[in-house]
TIDO-385385 format. One line per field, with one value per residue (C-alpha): x, y, z; chain; residue in three letters. Coordinates in nm, 3 decimals. Example, Ala and Ser with C-alpha at 12.3 -4.5 7.8 and 13.67 -1.06 7.14 Angstrom:
2
u	[1.230 1.367]
v	[-0.450 -0.106]
w	[0.780 0.714]
chain	[A A]
res	[Ala Ser]
! end
This chain:
384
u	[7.615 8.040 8.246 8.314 7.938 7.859 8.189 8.044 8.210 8.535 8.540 8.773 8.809 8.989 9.189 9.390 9.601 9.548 9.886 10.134 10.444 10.346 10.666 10.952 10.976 10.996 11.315 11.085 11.150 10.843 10.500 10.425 10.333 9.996 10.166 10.357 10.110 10.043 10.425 10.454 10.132 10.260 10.550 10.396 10.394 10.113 9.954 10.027 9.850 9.554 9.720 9.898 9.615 9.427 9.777 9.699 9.314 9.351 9.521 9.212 8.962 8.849 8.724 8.541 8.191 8.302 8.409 8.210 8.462 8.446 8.577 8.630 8.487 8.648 8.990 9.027 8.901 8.581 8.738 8.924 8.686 8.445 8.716 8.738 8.342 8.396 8.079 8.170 7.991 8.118 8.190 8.349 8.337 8.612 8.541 8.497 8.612 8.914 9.145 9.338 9.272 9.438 9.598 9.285 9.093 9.293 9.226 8.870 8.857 9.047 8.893 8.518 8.646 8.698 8.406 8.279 8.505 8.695 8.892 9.163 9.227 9.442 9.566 9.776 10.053 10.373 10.546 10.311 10.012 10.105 10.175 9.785 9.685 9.874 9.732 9.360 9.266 9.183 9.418 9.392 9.348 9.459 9.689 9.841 9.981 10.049 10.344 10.251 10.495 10.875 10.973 10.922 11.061 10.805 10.731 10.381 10.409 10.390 10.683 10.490 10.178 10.121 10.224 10.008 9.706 9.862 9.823 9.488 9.369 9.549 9.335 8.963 9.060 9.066 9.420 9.561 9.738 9.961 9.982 10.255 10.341 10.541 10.700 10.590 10.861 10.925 11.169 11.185 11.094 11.253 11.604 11.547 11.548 11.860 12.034 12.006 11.770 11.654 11.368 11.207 10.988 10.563 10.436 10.340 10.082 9.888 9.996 9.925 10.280 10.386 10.765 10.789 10.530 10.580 10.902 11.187 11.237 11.501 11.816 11.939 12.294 12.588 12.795 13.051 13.321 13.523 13.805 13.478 13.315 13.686 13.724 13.340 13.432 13.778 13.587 13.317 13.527 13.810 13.557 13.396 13.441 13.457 13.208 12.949 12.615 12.668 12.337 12.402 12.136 12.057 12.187 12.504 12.696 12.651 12.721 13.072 13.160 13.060 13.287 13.635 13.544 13.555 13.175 12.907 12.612 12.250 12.279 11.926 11.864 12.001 12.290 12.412 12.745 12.997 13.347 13.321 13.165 12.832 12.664 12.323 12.213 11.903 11.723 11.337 11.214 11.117 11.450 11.663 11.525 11.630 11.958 11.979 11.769 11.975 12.312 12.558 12.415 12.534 12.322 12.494 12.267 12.267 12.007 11.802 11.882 11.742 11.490 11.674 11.483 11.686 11.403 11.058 11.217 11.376 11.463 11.124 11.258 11.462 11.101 11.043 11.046 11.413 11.512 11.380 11.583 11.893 11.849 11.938 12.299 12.400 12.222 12.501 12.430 12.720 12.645 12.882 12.838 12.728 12.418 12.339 12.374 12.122 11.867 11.913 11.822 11.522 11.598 11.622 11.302 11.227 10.893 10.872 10.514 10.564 10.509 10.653 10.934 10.979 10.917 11.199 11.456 11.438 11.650 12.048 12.192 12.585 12.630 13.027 13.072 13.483 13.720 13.707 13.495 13.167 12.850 12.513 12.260 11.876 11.621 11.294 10.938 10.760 10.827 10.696]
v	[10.508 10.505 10.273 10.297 10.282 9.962 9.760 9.560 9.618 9.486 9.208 9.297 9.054 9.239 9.066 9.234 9.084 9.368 9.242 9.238 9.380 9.471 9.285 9.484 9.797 9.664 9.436 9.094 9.016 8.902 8.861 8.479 8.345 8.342 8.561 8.762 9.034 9.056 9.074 9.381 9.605 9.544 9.664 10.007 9.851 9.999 9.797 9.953 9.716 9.931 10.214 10.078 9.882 10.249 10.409 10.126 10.184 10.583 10.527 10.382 10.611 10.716 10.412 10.317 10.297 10.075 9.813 9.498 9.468 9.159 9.205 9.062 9.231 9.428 9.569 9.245 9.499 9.597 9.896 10.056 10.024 10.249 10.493 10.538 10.531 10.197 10.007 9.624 9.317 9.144 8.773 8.623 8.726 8.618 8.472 8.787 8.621 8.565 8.835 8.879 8.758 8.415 8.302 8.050 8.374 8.465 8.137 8.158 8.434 8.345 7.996 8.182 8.432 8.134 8.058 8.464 8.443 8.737 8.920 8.997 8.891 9.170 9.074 9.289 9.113 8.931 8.612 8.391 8.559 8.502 8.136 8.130 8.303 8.061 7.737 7.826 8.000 7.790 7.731 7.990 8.258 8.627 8.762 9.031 9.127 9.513 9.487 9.521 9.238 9.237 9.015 9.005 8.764 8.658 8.759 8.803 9.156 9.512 9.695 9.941 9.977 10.255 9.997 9.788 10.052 10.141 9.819 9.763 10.078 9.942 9.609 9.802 10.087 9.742 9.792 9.494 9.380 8.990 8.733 8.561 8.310 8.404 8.195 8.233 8.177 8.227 8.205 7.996 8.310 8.088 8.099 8.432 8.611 8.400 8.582 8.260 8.333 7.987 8.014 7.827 7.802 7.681 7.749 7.998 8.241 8.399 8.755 9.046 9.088 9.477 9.426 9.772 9.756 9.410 9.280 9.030 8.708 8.849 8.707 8.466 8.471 8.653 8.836 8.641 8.883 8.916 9.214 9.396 9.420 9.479 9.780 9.885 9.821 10.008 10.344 10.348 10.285 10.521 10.803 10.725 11.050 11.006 11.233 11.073 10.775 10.531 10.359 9.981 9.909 9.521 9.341 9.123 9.389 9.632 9.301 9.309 9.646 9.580 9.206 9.421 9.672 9.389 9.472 9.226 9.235 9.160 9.046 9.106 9.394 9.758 9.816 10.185 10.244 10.574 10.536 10.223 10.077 9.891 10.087 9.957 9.632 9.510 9.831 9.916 10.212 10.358 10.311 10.437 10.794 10.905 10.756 10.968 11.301 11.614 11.395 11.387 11.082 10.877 10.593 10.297 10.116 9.862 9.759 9.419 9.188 9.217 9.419 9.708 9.812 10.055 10.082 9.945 9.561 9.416 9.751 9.935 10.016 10.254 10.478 10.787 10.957 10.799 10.862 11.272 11.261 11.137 11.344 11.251 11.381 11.160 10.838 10.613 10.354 10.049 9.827 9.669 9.715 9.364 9.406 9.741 9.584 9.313 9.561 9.636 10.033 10.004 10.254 10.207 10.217 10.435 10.243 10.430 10.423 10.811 10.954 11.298 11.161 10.885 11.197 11.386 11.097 11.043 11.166 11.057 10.935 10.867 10.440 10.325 10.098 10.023 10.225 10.594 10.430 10.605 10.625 10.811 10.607 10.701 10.692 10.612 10.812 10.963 10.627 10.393]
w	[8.153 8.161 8.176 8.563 8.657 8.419 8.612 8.890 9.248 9.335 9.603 9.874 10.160 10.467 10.741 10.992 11.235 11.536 11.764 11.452 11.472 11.906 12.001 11.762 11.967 12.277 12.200 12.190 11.807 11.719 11.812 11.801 12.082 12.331 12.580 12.344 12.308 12.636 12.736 12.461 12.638 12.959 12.887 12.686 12.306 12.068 11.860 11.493 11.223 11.150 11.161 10.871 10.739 10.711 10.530 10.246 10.235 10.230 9.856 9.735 9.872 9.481 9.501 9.805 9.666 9.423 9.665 9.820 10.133 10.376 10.704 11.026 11.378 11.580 11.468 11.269 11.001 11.101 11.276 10.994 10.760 11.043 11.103 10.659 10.636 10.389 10.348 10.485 10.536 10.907 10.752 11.073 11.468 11.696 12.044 12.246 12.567 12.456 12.574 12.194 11.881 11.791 11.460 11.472 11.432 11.109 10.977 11.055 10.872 10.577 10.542 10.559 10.296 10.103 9.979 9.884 9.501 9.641 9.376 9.614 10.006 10.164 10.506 10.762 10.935 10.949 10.862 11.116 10.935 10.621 10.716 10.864 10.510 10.315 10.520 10.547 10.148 9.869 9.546 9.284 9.583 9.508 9.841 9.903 10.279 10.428 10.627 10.970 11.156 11.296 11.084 10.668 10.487 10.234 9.913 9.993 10.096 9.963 10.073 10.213 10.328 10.084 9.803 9.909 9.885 9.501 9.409 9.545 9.351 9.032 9.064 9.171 8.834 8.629 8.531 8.350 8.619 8.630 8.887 9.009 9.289 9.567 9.856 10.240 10.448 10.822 11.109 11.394 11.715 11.952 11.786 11.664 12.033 12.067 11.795 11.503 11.196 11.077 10.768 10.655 10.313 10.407 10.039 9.807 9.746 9.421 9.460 9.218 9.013 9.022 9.115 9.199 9.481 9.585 9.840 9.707 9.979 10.237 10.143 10.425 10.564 10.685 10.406 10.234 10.180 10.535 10.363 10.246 10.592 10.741 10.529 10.605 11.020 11.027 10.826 11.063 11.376 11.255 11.220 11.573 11.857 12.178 12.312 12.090 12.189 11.883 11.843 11.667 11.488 11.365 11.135 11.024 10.882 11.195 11.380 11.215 11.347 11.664 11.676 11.531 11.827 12.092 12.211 12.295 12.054 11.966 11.632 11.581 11.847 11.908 12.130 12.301 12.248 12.415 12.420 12.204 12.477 12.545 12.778 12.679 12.510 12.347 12.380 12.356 12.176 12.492 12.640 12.356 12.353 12.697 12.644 12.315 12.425 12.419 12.316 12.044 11.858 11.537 11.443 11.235 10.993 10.719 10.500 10.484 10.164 9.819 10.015 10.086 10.398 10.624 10.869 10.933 10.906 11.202 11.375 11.506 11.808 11.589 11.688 11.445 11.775 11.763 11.436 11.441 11.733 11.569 11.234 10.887 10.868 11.209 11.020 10.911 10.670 10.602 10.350 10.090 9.666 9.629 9.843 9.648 9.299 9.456 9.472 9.102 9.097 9.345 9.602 10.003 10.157 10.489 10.601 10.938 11.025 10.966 10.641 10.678 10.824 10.544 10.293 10.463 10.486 10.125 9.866 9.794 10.089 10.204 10.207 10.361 10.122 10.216 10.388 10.307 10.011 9.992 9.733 9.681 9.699 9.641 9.988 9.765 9.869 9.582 9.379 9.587]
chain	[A A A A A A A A A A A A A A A A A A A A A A A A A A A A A A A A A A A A A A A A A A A A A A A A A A A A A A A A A A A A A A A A A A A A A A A A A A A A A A A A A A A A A A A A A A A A A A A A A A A A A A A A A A A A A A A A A A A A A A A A A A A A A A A A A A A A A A A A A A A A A A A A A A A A A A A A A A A A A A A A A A A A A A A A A A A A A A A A A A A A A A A A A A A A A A A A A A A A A A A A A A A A A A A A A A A A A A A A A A A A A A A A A A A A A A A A A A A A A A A A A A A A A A A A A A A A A A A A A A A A A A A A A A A A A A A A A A A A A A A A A A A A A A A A A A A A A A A A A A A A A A A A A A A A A A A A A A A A A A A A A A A A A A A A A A A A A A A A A A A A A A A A A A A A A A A A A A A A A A A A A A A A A A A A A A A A A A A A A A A A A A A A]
res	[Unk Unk Unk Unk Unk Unk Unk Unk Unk Unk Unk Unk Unk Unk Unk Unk Unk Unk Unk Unk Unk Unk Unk Unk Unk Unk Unk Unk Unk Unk Unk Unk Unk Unk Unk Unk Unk Unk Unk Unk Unk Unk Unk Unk Unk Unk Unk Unk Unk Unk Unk Unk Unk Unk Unk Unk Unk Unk Unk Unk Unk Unk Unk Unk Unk Unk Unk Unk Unk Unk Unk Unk Unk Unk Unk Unk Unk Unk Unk Unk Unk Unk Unk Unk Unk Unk Unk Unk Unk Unk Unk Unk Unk Unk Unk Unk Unk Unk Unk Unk Unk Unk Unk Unk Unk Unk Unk Unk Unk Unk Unk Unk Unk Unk Unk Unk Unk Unk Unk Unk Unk Unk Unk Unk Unk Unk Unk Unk Unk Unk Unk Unk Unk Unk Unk Unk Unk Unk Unk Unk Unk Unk Unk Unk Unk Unk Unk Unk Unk Unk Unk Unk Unk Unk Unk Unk Unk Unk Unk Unk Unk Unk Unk Unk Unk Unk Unk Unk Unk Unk Unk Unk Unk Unk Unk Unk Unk Unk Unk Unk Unk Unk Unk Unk Unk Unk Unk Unk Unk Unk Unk Unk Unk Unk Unk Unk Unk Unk Unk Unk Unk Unk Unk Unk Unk Unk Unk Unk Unk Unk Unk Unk Unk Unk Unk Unk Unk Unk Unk Unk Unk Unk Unk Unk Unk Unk Unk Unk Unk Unk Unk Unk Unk Unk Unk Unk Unk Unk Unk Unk Unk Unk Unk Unk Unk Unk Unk Unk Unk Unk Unk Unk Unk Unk Unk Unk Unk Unk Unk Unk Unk Unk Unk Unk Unk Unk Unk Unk Unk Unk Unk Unk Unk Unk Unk Unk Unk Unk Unk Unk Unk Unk Unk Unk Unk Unk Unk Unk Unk Unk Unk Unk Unk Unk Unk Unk Unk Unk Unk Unk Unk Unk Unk Unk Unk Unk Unk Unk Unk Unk Unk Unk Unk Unk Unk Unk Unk Unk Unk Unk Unk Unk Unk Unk Unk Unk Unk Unk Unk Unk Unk Unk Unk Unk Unk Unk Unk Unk Unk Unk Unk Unk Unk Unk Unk Unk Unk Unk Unk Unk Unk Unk Unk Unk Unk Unk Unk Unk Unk Unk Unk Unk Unk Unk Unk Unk Unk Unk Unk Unk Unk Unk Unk Unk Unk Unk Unk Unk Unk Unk Unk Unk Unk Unk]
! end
């Protein structure tokens, strides 16, 4: 008998929050809220959290048969783990006359998984799951979140959600893996759709410790150095044509350009610009496209934090259907040196929901770091 037959089966408990994310590409910044969800369909969002719940679980599929998984009904897990042919054992059953699931669903769920000595919880969400997570397991509990909300700011999180699956199949091949505590923050949804990020920190988390897989805490706050972002502005506005659509995407730096050019903007949206004017604000995914379709088209970027996220954090209504429409060469990505060295040689991460087109936007990329002050800068894929 080998070695891989005499292991016994890895305990995987799955929980997937099916709405996460719903509200990013329809300009509603979140998806907290009872109505929230609701607001997002009606207005054409698609929920996307098993989607990318099934991009993690694809990386283990060596592995599947030697996996006890735990799952929730209906796509609260159940469904992916159908739709991959993975054996699972239904440990919790939300109130079907409920319309959506509820975060008292996820902390059903997490509170039932509990008590089954789990070797590893992996949960699909955002911030507001990871708060339910980190409220409803027991001490000593191994986490670990796919990405799947608008908003990221814990540490609790792959930065992918094919990290996520990598680590998973690190932990089920019985590599020696450590463990490491990381913080769950999140930000007030209320104040965030008015443009103000307020976080907050509501604990920590036992999370497996491969740096190269897992997310740093977004780092809070406008950037410091006013001649910096100056220099970035006047580069990016000198270089601006007129017979061009300038999509703003979110972000303090962007935010920066768009104050020295005198235009209105959603700090945490995307705004239309043509003649350096605003001739769109706070646009959906579904909106932006026809605005861009068959255009000249530049899209201005910057990067999140000591995350270094240039899409797939903040911005989905930057669509992939948006960004192949754009292309590479029009994407324009600001971001000053000190926020570079903060990610320490990690490269930028494309997390578009799209593999081929995250495969095809990395590679060395063009970052306006000053005025006429450019570097190369590595798009990560392969790697991660």
């Amino acid at each position: 008998m080998t070695n891989k037959q005499q292991r016994k089966a890895f305990r995987l408990g799955l929980i997937v929050n099916p709405v996460a994310g719903i509200g990013g590409s329809v300009a509603l910044k979140g998806s907290d809220g009872a109505d929230t969800s609701q607001i997002a369909l009606s207005k054409g969002a698609e929920p996307l959290a098993n989607q990318r719940v099934k991009t993690a679980l694809e990386e283990v599929s060596d592995y599947y048969g030697e996996m006890d998984v735990f799952t929730v009904a209906g796509d609260m897990g159940q469904t992916v783990c159908e739709e991959l042919g993975i054996k699972h054992s239904i440990i919790y059953t939300p109130d079907d006359t409920q319309q959506t699931t509820s975060y008292q669903d996820t902390e059903n769920a997490a509170r039932a998984m509990s008590s089954l000595s789990l070797d590893l919880l992996l949960f699909a969400g955002g911030d507001g799951t990871a708060r339910n997570i980190c409220a409803s397991v027991s001490e000593g509990s191994t986490v670990l979140g796919v990405p799947a909300g608008c908003k990221i700011h814990s540490g609790v999180y792959a930065i992918t959600p094919k990290a996520a699956g990598r680590i998973v199949k690190m932990l089920v091949a019985g590599d020696l893996v450590s463990l490491t505590d990381a913080d769950v923050m999140d930000i007030d949804e209320v104040l965030f759709r008015q443009g103000v990020v307020k976080a907050k920190r509501y604990g920590e988390l036992q999370i497996p410790a491969e740096l190269r897989y897992v997310q740093n805490v977004k780092m809070g706050g406008k950037e410091s150095d006013e001649l910096v972002l100056q220099d970035i502005a006047a580069h990016v506005i000198e270089n601006m044509e007129d017979d061009e659509i300038y999509v703003m995407g979110s972000g303090s730096t962007v935010n920066f350009i768009m104050e020295e050019l005198g235009c209105n903007n959603t700090l945490l949206g995307v705004d239309v610009l043509s003649d350096q004017q605003v001739i769109q604000s706070d646009v959906t995914a579904k909106e932006l496209l026809p605005l861009i379709k068959d255009k000249k088209v530049k899209l201005v970027i910057t990067l999140i934090g000591g995350q270094g996220h240039i899409f797939g954090r903040g911005n989905q209504q930057l669509s992939p259907a948006v960004i192949k429409a754009v292309g590479r060469d029009n994407i324009i990505i600001v971001a000053t040196k000190t926020k570079l060295q903060a990610l320490e040689g990690r490269p930028l991460i494309a997390d578009t929901g799209d593999s081929e087109l995250d495969k095809a936007l990395s590679g060395p990329i063009s970052v306006v770091t000053g005025y006429h002050d450019l570097v190369i800068y590595p798009v990560g894929y392969e790697e991660l």
